[in-house]
C-alpha positions in Angstrom: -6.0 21.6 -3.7 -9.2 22.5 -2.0 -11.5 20.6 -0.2 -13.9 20.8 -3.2 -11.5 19.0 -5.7 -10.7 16.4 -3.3 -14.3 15.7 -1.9 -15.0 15.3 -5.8 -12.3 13.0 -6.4 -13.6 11.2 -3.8 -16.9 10.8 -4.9 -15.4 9.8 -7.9 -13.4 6.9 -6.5 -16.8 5.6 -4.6 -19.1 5.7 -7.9 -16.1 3.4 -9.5 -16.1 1.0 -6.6 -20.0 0.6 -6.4 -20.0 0.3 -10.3 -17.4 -2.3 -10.0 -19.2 -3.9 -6.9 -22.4 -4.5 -9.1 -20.2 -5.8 -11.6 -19.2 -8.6 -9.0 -15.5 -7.4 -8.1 -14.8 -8.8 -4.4 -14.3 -5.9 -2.0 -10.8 -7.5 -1.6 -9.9 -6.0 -5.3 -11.4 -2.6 -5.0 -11.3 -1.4 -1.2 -7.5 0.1 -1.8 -9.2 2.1 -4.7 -11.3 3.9 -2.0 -8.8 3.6 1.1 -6.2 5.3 -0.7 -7.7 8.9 -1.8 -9.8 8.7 1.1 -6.2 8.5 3.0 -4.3 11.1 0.9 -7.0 13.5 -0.2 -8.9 14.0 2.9 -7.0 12.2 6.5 -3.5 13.4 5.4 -5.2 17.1 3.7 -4.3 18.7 7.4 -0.2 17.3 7.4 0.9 14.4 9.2 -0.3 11.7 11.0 0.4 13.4 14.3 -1.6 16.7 13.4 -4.5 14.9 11.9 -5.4 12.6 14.7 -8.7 14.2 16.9 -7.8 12.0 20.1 -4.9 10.1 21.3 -5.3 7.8 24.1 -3.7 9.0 27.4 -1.1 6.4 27.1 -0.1 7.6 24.0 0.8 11.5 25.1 4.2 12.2 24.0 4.3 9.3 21.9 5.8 9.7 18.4 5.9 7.4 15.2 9.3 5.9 14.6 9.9 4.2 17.9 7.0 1.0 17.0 4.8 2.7 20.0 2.5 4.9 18.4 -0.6 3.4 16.2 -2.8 5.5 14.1 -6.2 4.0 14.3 -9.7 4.8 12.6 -11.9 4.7 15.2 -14.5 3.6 13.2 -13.0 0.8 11.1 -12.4 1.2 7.9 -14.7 -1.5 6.4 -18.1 0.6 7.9 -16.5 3.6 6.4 -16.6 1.8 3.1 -19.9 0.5 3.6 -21.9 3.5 4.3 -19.9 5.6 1.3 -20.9 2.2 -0.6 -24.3 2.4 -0.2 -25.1 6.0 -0.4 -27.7 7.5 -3.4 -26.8 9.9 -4.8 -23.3 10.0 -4.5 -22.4 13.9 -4.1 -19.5 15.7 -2.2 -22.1 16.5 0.1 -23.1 13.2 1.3 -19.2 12.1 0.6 -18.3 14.8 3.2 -20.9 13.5 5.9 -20.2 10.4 6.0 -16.1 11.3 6.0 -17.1 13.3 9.1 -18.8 10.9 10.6 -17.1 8.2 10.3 -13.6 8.9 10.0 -12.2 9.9 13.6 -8.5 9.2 13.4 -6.9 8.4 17.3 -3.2 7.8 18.2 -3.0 4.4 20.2 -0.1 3.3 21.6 0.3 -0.8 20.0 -0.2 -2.5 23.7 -3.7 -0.6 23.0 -4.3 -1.9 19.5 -3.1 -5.3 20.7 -5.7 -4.9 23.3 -8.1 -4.1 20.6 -7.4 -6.3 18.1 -7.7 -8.9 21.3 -11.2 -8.4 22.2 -12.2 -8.8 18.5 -12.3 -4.8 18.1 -9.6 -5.0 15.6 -11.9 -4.3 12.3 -15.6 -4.5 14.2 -17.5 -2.5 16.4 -18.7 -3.4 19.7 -22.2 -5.3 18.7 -23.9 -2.7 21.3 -22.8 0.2 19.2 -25.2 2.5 18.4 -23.7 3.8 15.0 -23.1 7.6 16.0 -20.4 7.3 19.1 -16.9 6.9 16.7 -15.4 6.1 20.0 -16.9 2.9 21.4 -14.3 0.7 20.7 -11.9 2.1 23.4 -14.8 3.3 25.6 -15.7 -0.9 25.9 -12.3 -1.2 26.8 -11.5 1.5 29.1 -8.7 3.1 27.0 -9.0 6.9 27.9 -8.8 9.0 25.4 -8.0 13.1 25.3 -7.8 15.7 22.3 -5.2 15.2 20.5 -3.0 18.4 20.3 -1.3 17.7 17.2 2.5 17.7 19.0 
């Protein structure tokens, strides 16, 4: 499937949750509707987990999943993600495809990291500084050090 088709399907799944968001649906019934093609069409279109990630913190070089050590993180939560595909006009694979890009950095964290995250109240929010460009200011407040992720 190209990136087309699934930037379409995606659109897709975004006018259904805004139509059903104006319809009153709680985010809590609709946000797996989104999360999931967003997940499977466009994160996972590269392979696994491991090859999709842009950065993994330093701490997390060599890591692999199966051990309970290795966390893959948006580092943009996923809520903002929702709400800016949520509130875009016109919805088009165009505008899907920005905000995807801008908002959807994936990162390998080791779980002392997330722990650390989810700790400072980083766990689903930005820092309240953040200036809604840098993807990576949740670890930069924290001093986790990232590097590009090499996809091994």
């Amino acid at each position: 499937m190209d990136d087309s088709i699934r930037l379409a399907l995606i659109a897709e799944a975004v006018r259904y949750c805004q139509h059903v968001a104006k319809l009153g649906m709680p985010p809590s019934c609709y946000t797996k509707a989104l999360r999931e093609p967003i997940h499977y069409l466009w994160e996972r279109r590269a392979g696994s987990k491991i090859r999709i990630a842009k950065f993994r913190s330093k701490d997390a070089v060599g890591l692999r999943f199966g051990g309970g050590e290795l966390r893959y993180d948006h580092a943009v939560p996923f809520n903002y993600l929702q709400s800016e595909l949520l509130s875009l006009s016109p919805v088009t694979e165009q505008t899907v495809a920005s905000t995807l890009e801008k908002y959807g950095t994936i990162v390998l964290i080791t779980r002392a990291e997330n722990a650390r995250l989810s700790g400072a109240g980083y766990g689903s929010r930005m820092p309240l500084d953040w200036d809604r460009t840098d993807p990576l200011a949740r670890y930069k407040a924290l001093g986790i050090e990232l590097v590009q992720n090499t996809g091994a």
